[in-house]
Every structure is written in structure tokens, then in C-alpha cells.
mmCIF file of the N, C-alpha and C atoms, coordinates in Angstrom:
data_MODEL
# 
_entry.id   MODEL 
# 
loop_
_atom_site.group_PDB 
_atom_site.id 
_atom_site.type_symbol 
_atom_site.label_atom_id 
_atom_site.label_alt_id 
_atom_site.label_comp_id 
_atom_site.label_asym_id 
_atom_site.label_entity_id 
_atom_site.label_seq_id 
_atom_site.pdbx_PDB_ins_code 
_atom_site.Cartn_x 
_atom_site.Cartn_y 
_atom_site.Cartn_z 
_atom_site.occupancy 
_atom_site.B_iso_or_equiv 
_atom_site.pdbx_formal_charge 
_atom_site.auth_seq_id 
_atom_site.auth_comp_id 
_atom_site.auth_asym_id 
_atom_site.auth_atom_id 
_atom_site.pdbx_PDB_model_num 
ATOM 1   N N  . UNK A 1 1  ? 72.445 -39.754 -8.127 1.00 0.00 ? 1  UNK A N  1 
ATOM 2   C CA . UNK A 1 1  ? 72.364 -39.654 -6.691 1.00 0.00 ? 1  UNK A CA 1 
ATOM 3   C C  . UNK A 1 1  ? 71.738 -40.928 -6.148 1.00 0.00 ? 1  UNK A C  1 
ATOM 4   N N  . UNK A 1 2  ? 72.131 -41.305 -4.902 1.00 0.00 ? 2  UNK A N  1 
ATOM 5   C CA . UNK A 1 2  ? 71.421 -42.743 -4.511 1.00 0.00 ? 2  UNK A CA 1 
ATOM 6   C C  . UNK A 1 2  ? 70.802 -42.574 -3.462 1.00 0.00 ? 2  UNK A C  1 
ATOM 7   N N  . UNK A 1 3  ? 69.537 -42.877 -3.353 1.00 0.00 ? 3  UNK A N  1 
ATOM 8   C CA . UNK A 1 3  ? 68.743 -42.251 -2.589 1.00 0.00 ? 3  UNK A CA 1 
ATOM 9   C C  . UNK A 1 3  ? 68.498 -43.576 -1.440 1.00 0.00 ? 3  UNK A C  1 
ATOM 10  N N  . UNK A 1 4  ? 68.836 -43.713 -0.519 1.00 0.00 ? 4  UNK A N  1 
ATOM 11  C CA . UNK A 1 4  ? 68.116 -44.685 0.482  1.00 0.00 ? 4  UNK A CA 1 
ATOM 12  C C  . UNK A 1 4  ? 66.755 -44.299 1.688  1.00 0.00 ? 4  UNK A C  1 
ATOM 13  N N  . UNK A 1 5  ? 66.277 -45.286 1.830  1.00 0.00 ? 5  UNK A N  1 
ATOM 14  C CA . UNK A 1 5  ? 65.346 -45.223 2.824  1.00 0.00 ? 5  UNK A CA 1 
ATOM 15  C C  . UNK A 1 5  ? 65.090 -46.818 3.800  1.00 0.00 ? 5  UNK A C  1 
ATOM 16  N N  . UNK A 1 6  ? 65.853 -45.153 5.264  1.00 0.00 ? 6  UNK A N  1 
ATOM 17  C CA . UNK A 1 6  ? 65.648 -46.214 6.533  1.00 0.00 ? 6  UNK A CA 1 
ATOM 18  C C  . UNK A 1 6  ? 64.254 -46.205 6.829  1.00 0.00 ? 6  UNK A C  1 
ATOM 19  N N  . UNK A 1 7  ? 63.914 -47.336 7.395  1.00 0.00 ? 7  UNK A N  1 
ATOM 20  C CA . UNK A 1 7  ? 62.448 -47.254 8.334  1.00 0.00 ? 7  UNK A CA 1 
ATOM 21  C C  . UNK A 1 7  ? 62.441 -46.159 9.423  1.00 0.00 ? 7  UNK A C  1 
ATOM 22  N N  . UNK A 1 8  ? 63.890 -45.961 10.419 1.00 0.00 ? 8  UNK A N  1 
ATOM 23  C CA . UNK A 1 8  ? 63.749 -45.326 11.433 1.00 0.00 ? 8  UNK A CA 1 
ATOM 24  C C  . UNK A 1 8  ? 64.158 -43.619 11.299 1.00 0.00 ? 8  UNK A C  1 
ATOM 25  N N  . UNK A 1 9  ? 64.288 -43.515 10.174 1.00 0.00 ? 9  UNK A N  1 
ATOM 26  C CA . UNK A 1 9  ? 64.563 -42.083 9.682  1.00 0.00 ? 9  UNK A CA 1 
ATOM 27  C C  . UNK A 1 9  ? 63.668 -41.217 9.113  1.00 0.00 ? 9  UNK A C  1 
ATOM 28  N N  . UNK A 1 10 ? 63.253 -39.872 8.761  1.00 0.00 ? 10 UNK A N  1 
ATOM 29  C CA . UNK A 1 10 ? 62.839 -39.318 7.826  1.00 0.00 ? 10 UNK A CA 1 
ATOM 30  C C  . UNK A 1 10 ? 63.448 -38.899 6.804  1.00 0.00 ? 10 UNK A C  1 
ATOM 31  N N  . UNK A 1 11 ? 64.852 -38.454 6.975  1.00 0.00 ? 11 UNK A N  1 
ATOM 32  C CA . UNK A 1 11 ? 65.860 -37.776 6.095  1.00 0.00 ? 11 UNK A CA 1 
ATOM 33  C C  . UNK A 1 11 ? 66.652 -38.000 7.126  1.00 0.00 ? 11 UNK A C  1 
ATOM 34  N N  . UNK A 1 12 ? 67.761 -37.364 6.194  1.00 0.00 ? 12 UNK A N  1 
ATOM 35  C CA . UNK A 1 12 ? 69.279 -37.356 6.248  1.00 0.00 ? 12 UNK A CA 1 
ATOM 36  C C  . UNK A 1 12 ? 69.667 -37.005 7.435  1.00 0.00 ? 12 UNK A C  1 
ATOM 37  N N  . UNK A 1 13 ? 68.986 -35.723 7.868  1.00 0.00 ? 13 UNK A N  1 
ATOM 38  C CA . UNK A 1 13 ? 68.935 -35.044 9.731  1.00 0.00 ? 13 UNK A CA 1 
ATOM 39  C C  . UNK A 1 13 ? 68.807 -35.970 10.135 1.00 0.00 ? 13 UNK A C  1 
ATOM 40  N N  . UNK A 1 14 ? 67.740 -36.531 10.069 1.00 0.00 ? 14 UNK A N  1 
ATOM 41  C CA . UNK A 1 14 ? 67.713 -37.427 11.266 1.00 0.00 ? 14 UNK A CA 1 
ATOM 42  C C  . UNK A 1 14 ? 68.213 -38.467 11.512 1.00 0.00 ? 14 UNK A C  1 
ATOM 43  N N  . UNK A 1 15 ? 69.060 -39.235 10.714 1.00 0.00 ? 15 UNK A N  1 
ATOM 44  C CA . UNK A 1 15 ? 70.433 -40.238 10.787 1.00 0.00 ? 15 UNK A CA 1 
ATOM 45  C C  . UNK A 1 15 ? 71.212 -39.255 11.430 1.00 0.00 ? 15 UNK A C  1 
ATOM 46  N N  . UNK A 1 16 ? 71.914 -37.744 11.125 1.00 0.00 ? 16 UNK A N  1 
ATOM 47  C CA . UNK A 1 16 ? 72.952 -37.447 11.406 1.00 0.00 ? 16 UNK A CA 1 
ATOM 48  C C  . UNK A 1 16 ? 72.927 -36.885 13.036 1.00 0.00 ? 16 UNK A C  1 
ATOM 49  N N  . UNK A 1 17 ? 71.580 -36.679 13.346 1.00 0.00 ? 17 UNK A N  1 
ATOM 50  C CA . UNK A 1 17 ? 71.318 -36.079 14.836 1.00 0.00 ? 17 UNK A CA 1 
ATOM 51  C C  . UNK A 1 17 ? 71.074 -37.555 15.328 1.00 0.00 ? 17 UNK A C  1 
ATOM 52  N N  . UNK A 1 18 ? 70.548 -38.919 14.896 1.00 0.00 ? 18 UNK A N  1 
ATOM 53  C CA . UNK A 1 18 ? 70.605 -39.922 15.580 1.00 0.00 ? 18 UNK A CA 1 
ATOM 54  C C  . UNK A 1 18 ? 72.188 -40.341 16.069 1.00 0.00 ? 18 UNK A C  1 
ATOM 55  N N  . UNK A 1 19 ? 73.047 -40.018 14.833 1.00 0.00 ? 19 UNK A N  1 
ATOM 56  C CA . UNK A 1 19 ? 74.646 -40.786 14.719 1.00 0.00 ? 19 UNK A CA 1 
ATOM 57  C C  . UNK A 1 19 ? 75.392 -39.362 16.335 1.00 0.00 ? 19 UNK A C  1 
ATOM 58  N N  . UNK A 1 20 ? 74.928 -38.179 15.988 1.00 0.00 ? 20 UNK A N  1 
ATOM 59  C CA . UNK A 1 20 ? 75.710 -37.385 17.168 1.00 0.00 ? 20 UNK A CA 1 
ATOM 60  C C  . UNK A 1 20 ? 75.355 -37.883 18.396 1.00 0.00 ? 20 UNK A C  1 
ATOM 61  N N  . UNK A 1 21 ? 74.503 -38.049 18.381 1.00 0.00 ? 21 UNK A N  1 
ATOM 62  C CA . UNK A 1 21 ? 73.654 -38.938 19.909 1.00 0.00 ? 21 UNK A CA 1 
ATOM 63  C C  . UNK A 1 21 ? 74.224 -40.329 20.079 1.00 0.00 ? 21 UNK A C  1 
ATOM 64  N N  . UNK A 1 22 ? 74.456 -40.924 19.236 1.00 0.00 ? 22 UNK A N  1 
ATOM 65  C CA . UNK A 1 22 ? 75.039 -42.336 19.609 1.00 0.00 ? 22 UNK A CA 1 
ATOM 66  C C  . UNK A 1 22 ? 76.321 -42.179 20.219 1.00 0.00 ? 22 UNK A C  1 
ATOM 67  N N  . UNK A 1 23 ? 77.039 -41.208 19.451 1.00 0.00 ? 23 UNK A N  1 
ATOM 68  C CA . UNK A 1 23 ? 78.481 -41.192 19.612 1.00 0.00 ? 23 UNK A CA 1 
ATOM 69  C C  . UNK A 1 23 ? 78.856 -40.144 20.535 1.00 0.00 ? 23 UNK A C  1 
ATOM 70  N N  . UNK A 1 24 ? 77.592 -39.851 21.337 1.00 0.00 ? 24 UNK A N  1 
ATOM 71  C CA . UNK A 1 24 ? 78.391 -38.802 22.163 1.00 0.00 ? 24 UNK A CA 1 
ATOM 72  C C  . UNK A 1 24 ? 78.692 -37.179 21.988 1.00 0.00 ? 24 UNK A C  1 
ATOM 73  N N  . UNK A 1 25 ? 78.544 -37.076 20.903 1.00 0.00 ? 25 UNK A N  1 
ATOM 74  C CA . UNK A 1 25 ? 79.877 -35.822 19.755 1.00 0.00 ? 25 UNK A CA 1 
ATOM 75  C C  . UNK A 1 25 ? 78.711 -34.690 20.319 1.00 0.00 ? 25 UNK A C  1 
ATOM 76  N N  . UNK A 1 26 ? 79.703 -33.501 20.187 1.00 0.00 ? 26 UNK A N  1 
ATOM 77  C CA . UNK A 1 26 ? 78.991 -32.141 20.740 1.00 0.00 ? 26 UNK A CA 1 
ATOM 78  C C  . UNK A 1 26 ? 78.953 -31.859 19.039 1.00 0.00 ? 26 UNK A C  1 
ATOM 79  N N  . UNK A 1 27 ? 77.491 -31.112 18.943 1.00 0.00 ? 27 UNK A N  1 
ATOM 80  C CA . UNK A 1 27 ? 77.141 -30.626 17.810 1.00 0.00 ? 27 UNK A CA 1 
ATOM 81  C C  . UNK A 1 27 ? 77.482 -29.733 17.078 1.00 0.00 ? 27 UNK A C  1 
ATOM 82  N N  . UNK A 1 28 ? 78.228 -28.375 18.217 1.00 0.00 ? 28 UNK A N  1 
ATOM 83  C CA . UNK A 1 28 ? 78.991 -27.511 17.661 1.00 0.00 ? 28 UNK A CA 1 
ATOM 84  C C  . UNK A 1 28 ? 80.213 -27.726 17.386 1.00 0.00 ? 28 UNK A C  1 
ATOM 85  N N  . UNK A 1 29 ? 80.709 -28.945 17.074 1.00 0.00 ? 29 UNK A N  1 
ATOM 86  C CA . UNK A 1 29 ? 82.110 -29.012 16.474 1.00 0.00 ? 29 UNK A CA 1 
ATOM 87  C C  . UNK A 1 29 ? 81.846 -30.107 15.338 1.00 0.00 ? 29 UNK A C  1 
ATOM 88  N N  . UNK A 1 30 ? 80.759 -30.013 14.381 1.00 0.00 ? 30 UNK A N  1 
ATOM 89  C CA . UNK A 1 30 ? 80.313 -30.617 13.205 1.00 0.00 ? 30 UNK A CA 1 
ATOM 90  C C  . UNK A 1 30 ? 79.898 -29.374 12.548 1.00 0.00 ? 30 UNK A C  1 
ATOM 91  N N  . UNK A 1 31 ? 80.882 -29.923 11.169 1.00 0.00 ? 31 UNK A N  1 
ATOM 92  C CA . UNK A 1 31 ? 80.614 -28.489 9.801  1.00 0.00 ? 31 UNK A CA 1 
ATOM 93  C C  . UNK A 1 31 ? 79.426 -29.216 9.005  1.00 0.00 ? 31 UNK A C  1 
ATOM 94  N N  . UNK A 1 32 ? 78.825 -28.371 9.290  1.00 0.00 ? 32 UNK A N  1 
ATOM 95  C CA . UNK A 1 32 ? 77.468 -29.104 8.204  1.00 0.00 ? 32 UNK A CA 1 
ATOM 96  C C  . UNK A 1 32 ? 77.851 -28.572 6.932  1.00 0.00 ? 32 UNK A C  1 
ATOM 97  N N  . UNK A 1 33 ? 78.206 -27.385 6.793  1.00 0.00 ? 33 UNK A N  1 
ATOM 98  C CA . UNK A 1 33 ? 79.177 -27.137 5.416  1.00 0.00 ? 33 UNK A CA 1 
ATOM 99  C C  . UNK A 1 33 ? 79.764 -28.241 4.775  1.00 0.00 ? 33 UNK A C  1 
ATOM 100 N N  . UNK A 1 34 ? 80.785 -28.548 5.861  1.00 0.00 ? 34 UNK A N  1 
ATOM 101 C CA . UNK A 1 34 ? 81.633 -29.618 4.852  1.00 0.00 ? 34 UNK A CA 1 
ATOM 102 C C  . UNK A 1 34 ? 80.783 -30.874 4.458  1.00 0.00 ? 34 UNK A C  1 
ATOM 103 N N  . UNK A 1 35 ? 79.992 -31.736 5.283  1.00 0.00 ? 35 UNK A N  1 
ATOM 104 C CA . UNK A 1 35 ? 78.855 -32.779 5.106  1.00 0.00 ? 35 UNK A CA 1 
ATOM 105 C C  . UNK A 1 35 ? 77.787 -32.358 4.134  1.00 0.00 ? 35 UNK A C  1 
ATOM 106 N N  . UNK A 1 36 ? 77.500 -31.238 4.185  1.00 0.00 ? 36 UNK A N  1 
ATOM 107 C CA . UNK A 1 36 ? 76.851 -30.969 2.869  1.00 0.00 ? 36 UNK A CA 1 
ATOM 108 C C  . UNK A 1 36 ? 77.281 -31.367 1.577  1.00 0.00 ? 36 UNK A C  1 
ATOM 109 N N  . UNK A 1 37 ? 78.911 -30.547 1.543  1.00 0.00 ? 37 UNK A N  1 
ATOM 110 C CA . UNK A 1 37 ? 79.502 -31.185 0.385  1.00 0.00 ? 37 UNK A CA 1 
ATOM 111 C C  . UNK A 1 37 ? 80.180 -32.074 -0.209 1.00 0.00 ? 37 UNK A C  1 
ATOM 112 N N  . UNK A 1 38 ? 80.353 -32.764 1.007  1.00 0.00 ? 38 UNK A N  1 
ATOM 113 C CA . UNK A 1 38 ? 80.576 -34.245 0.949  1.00 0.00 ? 38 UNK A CA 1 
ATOM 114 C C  . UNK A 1 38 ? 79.577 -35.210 0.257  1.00 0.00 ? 38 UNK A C  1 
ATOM 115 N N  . UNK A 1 39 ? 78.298 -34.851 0.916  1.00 0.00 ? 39 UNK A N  1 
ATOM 116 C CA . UNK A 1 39 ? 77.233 -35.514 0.233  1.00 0.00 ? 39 UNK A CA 1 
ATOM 117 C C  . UNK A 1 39 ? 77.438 -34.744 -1.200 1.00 0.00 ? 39 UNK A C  1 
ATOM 118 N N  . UNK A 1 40 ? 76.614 -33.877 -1.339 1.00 0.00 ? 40 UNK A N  1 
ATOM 119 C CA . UNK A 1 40 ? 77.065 -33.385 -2.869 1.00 0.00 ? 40 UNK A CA 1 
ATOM 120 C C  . UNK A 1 40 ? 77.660 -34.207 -3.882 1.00 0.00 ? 40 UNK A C  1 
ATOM 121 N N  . UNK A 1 41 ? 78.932 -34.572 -3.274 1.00 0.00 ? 41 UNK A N  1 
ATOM 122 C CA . UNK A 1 41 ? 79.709 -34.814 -4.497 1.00 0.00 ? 41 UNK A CA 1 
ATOM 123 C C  . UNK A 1 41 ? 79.526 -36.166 -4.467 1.00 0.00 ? 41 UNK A C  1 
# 
């Protein structure tokens, strides 16, 4: 597994709630299911 670390992050949430906010995107039409297992694999 490859683990990175941003300065402006704590975890992974908080890149992915920073990236919905950048881009606009409504939250209820993101599968955290599938991004889960995306990461996963």
C-alpha cells in the first residue's frame, strides 16, 4: 500500500471533501463504496 502525506490534509476524507468542494460536485452522487474499492485494490 502507498501511503502519502499532504501537509494540508489529515487523511484521505479530507482530500476527497477538499476535491468535491473544488469541483463543485454534489456529494450525494459520489459512491464511497466504489472509491473505497478502488482504493483497496
Amino acid at each position: 500500500m502507498i501511503r502519502l502525506k499532504l501537509p494540508n490534509f489529515e487523511g484521505p476524507l479530507d482530500l476527497l471533501l477538499y476535491l468535491i468542494r473544488k469541483n463543485e460536485l454534489d456529494i450525494k452522487t459520489i459512491s464511497l463504496a466504489k472509491i473505497v474499492r478502488e482504493y483497496l485494490e
